[in-house]
N, C-alpha and C positions, 0 to 999 in steps of 0.2 A: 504494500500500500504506500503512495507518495506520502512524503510529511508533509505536513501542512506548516506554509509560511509564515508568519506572524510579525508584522513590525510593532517594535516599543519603542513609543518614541520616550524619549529623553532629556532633563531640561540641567543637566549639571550635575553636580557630585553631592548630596550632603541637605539633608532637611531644609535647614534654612533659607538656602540660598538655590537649589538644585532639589533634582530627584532625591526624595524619600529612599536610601538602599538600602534597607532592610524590606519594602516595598517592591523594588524593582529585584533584589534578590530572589524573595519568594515567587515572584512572576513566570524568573526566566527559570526555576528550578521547575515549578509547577508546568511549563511547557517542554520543558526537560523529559518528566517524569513520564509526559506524554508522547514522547518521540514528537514532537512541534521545534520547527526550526526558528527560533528566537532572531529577528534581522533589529537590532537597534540602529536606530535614527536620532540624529538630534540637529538643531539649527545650528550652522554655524557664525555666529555671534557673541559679542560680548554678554556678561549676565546683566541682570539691573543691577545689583551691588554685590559687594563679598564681605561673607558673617565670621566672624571667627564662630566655632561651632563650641568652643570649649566657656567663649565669656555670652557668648549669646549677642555679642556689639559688631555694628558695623565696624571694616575692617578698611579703615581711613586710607585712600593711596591704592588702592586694590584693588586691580582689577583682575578678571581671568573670563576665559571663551568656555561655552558652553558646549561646542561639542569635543574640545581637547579633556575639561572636567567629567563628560559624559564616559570618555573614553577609559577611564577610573576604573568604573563600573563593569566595561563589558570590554574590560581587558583587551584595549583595543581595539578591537571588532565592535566599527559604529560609521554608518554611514552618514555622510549629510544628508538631511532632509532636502534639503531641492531636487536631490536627484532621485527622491522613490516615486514607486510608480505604482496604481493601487491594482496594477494589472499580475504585477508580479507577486502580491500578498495575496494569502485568506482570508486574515483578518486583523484587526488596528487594537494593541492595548497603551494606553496613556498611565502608568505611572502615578503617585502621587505627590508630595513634598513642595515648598514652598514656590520652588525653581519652576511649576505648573502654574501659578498664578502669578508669577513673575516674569520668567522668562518665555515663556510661551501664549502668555497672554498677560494683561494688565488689571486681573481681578481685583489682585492685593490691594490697589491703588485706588481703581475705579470703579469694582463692583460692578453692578448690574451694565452701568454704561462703558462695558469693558470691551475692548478689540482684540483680538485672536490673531497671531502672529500668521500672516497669509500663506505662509507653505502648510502649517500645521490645519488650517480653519480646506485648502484646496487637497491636501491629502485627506481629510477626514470624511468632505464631501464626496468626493473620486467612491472611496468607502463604501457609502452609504448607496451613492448610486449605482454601487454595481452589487447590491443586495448582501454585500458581506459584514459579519458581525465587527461590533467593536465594544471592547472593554475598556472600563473605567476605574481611577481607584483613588478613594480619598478624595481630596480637593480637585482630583480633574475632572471630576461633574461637572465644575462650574462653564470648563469648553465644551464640552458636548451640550450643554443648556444655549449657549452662546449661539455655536455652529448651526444645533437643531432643533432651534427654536421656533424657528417656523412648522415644524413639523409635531409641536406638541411633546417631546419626548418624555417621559416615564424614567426617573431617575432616584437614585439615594446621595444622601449626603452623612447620612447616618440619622441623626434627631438636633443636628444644630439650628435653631430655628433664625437666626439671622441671613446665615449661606441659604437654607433652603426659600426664604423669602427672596434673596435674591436671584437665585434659579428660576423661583417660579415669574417675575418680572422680565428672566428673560424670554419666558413663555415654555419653560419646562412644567411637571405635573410631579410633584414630591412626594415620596415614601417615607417611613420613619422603618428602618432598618437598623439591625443590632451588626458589630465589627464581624458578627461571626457568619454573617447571612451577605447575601447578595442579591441584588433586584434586578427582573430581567422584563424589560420591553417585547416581548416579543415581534410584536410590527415591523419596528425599526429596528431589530439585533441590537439592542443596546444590553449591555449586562453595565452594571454599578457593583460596586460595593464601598464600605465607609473606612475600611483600613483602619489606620492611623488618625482619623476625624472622630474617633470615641472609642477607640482598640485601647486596651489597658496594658496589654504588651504584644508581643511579637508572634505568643501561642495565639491569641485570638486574632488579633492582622492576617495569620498565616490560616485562617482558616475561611475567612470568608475569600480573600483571594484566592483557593488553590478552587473554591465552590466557584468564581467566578470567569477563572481561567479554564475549568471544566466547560461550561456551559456557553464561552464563546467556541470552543472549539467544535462541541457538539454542533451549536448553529451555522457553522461552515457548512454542514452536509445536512441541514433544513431549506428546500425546495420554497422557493416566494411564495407566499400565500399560505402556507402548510396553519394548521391551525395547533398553537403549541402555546403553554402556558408553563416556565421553571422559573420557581421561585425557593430564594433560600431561605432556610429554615432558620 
């Protein structure tokens, strides 16, 4: 049986500032697990700022690229994002950690009135239009609400009632999901899950992702229109 493709995209190295990687670890392990060939992506650009991760303070003078900090992570093996094509993938999983509402969009800053970095917002659409799933984790709800908002999307952010107001202004439809469960769209192949946005460690993050990771890959091989309803527990 071919493996199935999968791009992560990726926005940097390190909670703060970048990808979540204890998030994106569990991702690529869970696609791992699956025989899924894990393609990370990231933009290649500067971040918005750099955290030191130890004092929690901006880190004055400092700058660093998001896809060489991506390259951290996946050892490497990370392509830029201008150059994916949604022809080549199965399906889109986005990561979570602050570097998603920073570097890949301007949530942090702007919230509801936020703009989506144009490779990440034309690769997700590519996605969508050609009926393939995409996963979500933690804070990168808030671009798939952004992106497919016109389309009503069905998404978790977990139970934080701020983010998910914001979500639903961008014209998403909000769940209240536990770190350990995962929420799936079926229409649109969206799967959610809340990670790190209410996870109390890494046992329960790693559980609703490996449920969410599951469940995009299943919708790979769910035919348009199928009538299907996976919801985590």
């Amino acid at each position: 049986m071919e493996r199935k493709r999968v791009g992560v995209i990726l926005s940097g190295c390190g909670v703060y500032d970048g990808s979540e990687i204890q998030e994106t670890v569990l991702i690529l392990l869970a696609l791992a697990k699956r025989e899924a060939v894990a393609v990370c992506l990231a933009p290649n650009q500067s971040q918005m700022h750099v955290v030191n991760h130890l004092t929690g303070e901006l880190a004055s003078g400092e700058t660093r690229n998001v896809l060489e900090e991506s390259a951290r992570i996946a050892r490497g093996a990370v392509t830029d994002l201008k150059s994916a094509e949604a022809a080549s993938l199965d399906a889109l999983i986005l990561p979570g950690g602050f570097g998603a509402a920073k570097n890949l969009c301007d949530f942090a800053t702007k919230g509801a009135e936020c703009a989506v970095l144009p490779e990440v917002e034309r690769l997700m659409l590519e996605i969508r239009q050609a009926n393939k799933p995409i996963g979500v984790a933690c804070i990168a709800p808030v671009i798939a609400a952004k992106v497919l908002g016109a389309l009503g999307p069905e998404l978790t952010i977990g139970d934080d009632p701020e983010t998910a107001a914001a979500m639903e202004r961008m014209g998403a439809r909000h769940t209240v999901c536990p770190a350990t469960g995962y929420h799936v769209d079926a229409a649109l192949k969206l799967v959610s899950t809340p990670a790190y946005m209410n996870a109390s460690g890494i046992g329960e993050a790693a559980q609703g992702i490996d449920g969410m990771v599951a469940a995009v890959l299943h919708l790979t091989g769910v035919a348009e229109g199928s009538r299907l309803r996976v919801e985590g527990e």
